[in-house]
N, C-alpha and C positions, 0 to 999 in steps of 0.2 A: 542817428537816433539810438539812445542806450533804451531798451528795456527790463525788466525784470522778466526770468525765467521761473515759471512754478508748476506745479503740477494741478492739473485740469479737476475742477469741484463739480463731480457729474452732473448733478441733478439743476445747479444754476448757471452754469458753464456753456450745457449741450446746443440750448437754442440759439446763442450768439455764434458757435464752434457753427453750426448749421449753417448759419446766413452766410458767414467768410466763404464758405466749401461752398455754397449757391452761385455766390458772385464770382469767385476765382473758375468756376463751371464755366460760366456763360462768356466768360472773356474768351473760354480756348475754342478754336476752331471744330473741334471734334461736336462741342454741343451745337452746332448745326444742324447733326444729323443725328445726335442721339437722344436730342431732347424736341417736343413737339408741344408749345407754349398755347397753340389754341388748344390744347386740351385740358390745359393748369390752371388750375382757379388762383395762382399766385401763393397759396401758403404753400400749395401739396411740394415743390421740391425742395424748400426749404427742410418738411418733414421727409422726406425721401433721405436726405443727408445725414439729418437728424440720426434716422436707423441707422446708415449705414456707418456712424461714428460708433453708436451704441452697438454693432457687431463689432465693431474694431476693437472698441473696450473690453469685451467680453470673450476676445481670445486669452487664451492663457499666456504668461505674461506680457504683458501687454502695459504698458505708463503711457499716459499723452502730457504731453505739456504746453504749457500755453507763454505766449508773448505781452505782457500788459506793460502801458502807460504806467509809470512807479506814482504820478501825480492822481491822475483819475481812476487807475486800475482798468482802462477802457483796453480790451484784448483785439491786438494787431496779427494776432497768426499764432497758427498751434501745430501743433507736430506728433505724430502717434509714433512712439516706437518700440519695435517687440523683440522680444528675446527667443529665436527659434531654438527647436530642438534641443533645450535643457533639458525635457524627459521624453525624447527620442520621439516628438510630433513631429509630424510632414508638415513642411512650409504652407502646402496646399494637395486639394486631393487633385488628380488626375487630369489633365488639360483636355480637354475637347479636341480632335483633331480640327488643324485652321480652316478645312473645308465644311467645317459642319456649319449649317446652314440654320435656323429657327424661326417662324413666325409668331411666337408668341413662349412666354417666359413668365411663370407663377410668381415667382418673385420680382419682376417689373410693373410699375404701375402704368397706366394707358399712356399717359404721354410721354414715357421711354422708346424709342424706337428700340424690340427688343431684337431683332435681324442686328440692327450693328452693332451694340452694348455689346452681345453675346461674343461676336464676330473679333470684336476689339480687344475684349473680355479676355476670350482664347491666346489671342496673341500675348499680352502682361502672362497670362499663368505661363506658356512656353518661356518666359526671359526669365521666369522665377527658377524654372526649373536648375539654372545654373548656382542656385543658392544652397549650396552643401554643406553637413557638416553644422556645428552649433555657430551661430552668429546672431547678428540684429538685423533685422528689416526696418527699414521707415514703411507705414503700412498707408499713412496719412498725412500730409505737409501742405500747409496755403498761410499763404500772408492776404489779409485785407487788402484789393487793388486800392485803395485811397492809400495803401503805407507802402508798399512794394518800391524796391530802389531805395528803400533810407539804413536797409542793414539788418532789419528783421530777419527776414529769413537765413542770415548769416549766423546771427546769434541764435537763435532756433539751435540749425544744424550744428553749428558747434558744442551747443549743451549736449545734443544726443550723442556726437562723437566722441565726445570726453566719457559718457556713461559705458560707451562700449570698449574704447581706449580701457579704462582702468579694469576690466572686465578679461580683456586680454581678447577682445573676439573682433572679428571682421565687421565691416558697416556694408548694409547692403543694399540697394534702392533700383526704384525701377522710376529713369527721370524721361521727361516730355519737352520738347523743344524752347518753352518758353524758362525753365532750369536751366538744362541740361550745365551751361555756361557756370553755373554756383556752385554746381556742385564736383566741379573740373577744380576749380580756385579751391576746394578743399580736401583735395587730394585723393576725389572718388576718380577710377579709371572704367574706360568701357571695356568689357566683355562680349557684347554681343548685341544685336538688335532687328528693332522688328520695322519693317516701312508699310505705313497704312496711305493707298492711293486715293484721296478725301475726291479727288475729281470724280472716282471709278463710283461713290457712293452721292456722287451728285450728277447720275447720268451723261457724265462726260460732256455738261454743257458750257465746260472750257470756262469757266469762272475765275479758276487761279488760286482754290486751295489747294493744290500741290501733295507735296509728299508730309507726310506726319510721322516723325522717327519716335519709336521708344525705346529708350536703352537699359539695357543691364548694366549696373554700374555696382562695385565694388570698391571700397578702404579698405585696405592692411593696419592695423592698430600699429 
């Protein structure tokens, strides 16, 4: 599937960007436990996502671009990517050590489980910390599951990597199992990683979620 790559039109863009970020949510194992559906009246995580696309924007420099249909302009996947440390900003502030524990989170809405968000939370910012020096972050990355497997997300990352390529700078990302494979074929390597025991957050009633890797991964331009 060839699409057209453009850059993301805030204001009519954000609600559809939202819904992709909903669904690609609910597919992964982790929303098991970090999302809590009797308490959603069904728009609220949509608008959950929403914001958190609209912080993503809102970092200094910061482009998203989006995946569309060249026939219908209907958008199959978007992609946030930043440019760290051009005026000497920290990637992120200060991780949480992985033991820190929290029952409630001001910026979580009620049906967040904010104990794991947080928990999980902690572990991404630890793999971030290996991101030194000026480079690019993917901060945002989903393909519509009704389009996944047709090459989207190929042509996505490829656009960002040509932006950083020409740039002269490193690509950086922090990928989750159901990647991790796309972004090997594009020549990101692991650095480091984190294992979350999904069983150990499902009182070890031997279900069979297993291990949940996230990795640091790094391109050389």
């Amino acid at each position: 599937m060839v699409v057209i790559i453009t850059e993301v039109e805030r204001e009519k863009d954000l609600p559809f960007l939202a819904e992709i970020n909903r669904r690609t949510f609910l597919q992964e194992l982790p929303s098991q436990f970090a999302y809590k559906p009797s308490l959603d009246t069904g728009h609220q995580l949509a608008g959950f996502f929403q914001d958190r696309l609209v912080g993503r924007l809102s970092q200094p420099h910061a482009r998203m671009f989006k995946a569309i249909d060249r026939d219908t302009n209907q958008i199959y996947g978007f992609a946030c990517w930043r440019r760290v440390n051009k005026d000497g900003e920290l990637v992120a502030p200060p991780a949480p050590a992985a033991t820190t524990k929290t029952t409630a989170s001001p910026q979580l809405p009620p049906f967040m489980n904010a104990e794991f968000t947080v928990a999980t939370g902690a572990e991404v910012k630890q793999l971030e910390d290996h991101m030194k020096g000026e480079h690019y972050y993917l901060t945002a990355f989903a393909v519509d599951p009704d389009h996944q497997n047709k090459g989207v997300g190929s042509q996505l990352l490829k656009h960002c990597i040509q932006v950083a390529d020409e740039a002269g700078l490193p690509s950086w990302l922090v990928a989750f199992p159901g990647s991790h494979s796309l972004y090997l074929r594009h020549g990101f390597v692991d650095i480091d990683h984190r294992d979350n025991d999904l069983n150990a957050w499902d009182s070890n009633r031997c279900r069979g979620y297993g291990i949940y890797r996230a990795y640091a991964m790094v391109r050389q331009p």
